[in-house]
C-alpha positions, 0 to 999 in steps of 0.5 A: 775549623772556626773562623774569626769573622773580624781578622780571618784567623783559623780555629780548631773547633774547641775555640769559641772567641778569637783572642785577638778581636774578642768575637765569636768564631763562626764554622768554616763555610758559615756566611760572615755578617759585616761588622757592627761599625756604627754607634746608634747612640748612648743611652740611660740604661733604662732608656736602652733597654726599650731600643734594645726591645725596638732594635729586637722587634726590627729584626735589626743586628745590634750590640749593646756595650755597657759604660760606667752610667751609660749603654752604647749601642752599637748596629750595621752603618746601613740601618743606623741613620733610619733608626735613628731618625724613628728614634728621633721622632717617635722619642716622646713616646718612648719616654711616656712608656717608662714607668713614672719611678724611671722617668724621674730617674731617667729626667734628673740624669740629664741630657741633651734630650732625656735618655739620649746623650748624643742625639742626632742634630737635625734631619732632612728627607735625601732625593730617594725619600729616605729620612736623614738623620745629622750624626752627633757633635762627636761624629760631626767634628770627625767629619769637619776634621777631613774635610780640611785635608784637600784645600790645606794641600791646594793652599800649601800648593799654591803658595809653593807654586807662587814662590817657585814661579816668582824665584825663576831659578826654582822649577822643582818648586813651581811643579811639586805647588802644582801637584800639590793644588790638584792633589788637594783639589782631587781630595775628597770631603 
């Protein structure tokens, strides 16, 4: 029997791909890598071919997935923000390495930083000493999109609380705004 490591779905062993999740099936008893769940960056097809080479050379898990101009590359979550952050200060020297012809073509296809077309915004260096690197503005909006959950709830909640509170007839009111501050409260950012 093969198993589908995304859905856990049973395969006779003539299968290859799971239909549904479009993966490989791996033999019963084989271990499960974790999924690729995390983007390194889209890149100038000339450009992803050396991360490709650097991801290989690191041993590092990796997907490439082509896109109509573009190459996204897709690695585990655990190892992305340290690829990154070499990427981000080694990137003048990969750049140097690309033939002049691809250079030039890599250069006149614009971007945010040549090659590269959702760098990294920023990096800091964590309490553990480990190079942080800021996601992209995609993944930086998803973020802040999150983060307005717990303090809507506590707003929404004391305005409920306030106004059952002022009411005196409405304590269903005055509790359901409470519940709703310290829910929002608990939410996490």
């Amino acid at each position: 029997m093969r198993i589908c490591p995304s859905c856990g779905d049973e395969f006779h062993d003539d299968v290859a791909d799971c239909p549904e999740c479009r993966v490989a099936l791996v033999a019963e008893g084989e271990p499960i890598l974790p999924p690729l769940d995390a983007v390194l960056g889209t890149f100038h097809p000339l450009v992803a071919e050396r991360v490709v080479g650097l991801l290989r050379r690191r041993s590092l898990r990796h997907d490439v997935m082509p896109l109509e101009d573009r190459v996204e590359i897709l690695m585990d979550r655990g190892a992305r923000d340290r690829v990154r952050a070499e990427l981000s200060m080694s990137w003048t020297d990969l750049m140097g390495q690309l033939p002049h012809d691809d250079l030039f073509e890599v250069l006149s296809a614009g971007a945010p930083q040549p090659g590269w077309y959702d760098p990294p915004e920023g990096a800091w260096v964590d309490r553990d000493g480990q190079v942080q690197v800021e996601g992209s503005l995609d993944e930086l909006a998803e973020q802040d999109a999150h983060r307005i959950v717990g303090p809507s709830m506590a707003v929404i909640g004391l305005v409920l609380g306030l106004f059952g509170w002022y009411a005196g007839d409405s304590g269903a009111l005055a509790v359901v705004g409470i519940v709703l501050v310290v829910v929002g409260l608990l939410v996490p950012r």
